[in-house]
N, C-alpha and C positions, 0 to 999 in steps of 0.2 A: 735541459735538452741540448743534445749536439748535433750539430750540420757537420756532419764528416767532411773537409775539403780536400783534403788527399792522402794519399795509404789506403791502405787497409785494417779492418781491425776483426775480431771473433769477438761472439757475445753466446755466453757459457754462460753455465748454470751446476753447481755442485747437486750431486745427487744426496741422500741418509747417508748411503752406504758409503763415500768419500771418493765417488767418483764425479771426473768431469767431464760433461757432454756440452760440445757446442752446436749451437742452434744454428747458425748462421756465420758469414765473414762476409761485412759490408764493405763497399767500398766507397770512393768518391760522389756525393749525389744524397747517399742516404740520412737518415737521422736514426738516434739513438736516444734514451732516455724519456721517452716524450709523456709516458705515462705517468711519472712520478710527477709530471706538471701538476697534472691532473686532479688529483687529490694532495691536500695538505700535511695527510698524515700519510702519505704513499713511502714503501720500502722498496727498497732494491730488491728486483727482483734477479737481475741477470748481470753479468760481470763482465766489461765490455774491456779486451785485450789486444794492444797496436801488435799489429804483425808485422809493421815497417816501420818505418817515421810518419807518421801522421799529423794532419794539424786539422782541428777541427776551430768549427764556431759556435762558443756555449752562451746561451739564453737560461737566464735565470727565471724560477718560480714569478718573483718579482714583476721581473720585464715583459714576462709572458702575459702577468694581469694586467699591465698599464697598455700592454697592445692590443691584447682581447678586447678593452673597455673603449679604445681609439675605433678600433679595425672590428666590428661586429660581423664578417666574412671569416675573420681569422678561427672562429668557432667550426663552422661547417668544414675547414680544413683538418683542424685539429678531430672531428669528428669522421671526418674521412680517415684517417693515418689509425685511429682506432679502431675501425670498420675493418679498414687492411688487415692489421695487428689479427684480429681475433679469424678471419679468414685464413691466415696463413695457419695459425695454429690451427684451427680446422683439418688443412690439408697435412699438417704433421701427423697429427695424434692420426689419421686412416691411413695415412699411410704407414706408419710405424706399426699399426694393427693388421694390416691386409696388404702390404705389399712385401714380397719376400727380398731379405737381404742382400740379394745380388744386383736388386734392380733398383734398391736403394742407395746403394754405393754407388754407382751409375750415375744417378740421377744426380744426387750431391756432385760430383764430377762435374758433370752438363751445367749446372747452377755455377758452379766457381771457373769455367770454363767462359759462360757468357760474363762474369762478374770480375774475368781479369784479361780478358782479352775481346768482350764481343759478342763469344761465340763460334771465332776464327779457328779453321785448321791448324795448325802449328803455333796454338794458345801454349804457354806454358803455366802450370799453377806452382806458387812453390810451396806447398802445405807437404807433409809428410803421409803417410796411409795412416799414422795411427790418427791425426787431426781428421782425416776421412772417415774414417771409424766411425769415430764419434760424431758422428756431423750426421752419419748413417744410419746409427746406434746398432752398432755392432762391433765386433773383434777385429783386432786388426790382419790375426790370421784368416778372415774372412774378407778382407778386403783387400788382402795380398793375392788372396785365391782369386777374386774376380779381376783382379787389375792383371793379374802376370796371363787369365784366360785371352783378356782385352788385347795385352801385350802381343802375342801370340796371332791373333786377329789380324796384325795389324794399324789397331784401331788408336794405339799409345805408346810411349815409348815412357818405361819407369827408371829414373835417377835419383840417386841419392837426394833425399829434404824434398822432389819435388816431380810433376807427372810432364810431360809434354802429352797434348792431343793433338794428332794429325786426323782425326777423321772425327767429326761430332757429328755428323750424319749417321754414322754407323753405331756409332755408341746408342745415340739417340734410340736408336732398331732397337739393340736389347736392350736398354732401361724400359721397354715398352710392358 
């Protein structure tokens, strides 16, 4: 398991057909890997990628059990961070089923928005649209379409490798 301490990183997953969709881009604060504690014979499930300099703090299988066996609290956390885990996936998979494409792009936006700046007006993300995309699941000519709609709004300003948001209130409106 890793305690992310600073960077940022994207945690992907190869599709059959050879493509990559990333699930998420964590940053300072978060953990990574925790399931593979978990179980003994756990596999990778998901491919976690520095998008800056990163340096994290890794807890082995090992360390994990001699703290578990000290720290009998240390359960109900790690039982929490699962609870999370399979919530979140929850609101993926409905979403990806029932919310339409435009307002998923958005939303991932809003998310890397509050996850690199707060949530602040003039956040800037430096992810490309097609990293959006995919974070959206969707094309990247579809989230050129909603980003240059956004643009246009007002609500963002698109450069090259990255977005600047001046309005997340507004955004926020149509992600709704």
């Amino acid at each position: 398991m890793h305690a992310l301490l600073s960077g940022h990183v994207s945690v992907s997953v190869t599709t059959p057909l050879g493509d990559t969709v990333i699930f998420a881009v964590l940053g300072p604060g978060a953990l990574f890997g925790e399931l593979s504690l978990l179980s003994p014979d756990a596999t990778r499930s998901a491919t976690v990628t520095a998008l800056e300099p990163a340096e994290t703090l890794a807890v082995s299988r090992e360390r994990l059990m001699a703290l578990r066996a000290s720290e009998p609290a240390l359960d109900r956390f790690l039982l929490d961070l699962v609870a999370d885990y399979v919530r979140r996936q929850d609101v993926r998979l409905l979403e990806a089923l029932y919310v339409p494409a435009d307002k998923r792009v958005l939303r991932r936006l809003l998310a890397l928005v509050r996850e690199y700046g707060g949530g602040a007006p003039g956040t800037t993300v430096p992810l490309t649209q097609e990293v959006l995309a995919t974070m959206a699941g969707t094309t990247r000519p579809t989230a050129n379409q909603v980003l240059r709609s956004a643009q246009e709004a007002g609500l963002l300003a698109l450069e090259r490798g990255r977005l600047t948001v001046l309005d997340p209130a507004g955004l926020a409106r149509r992600a709704r």
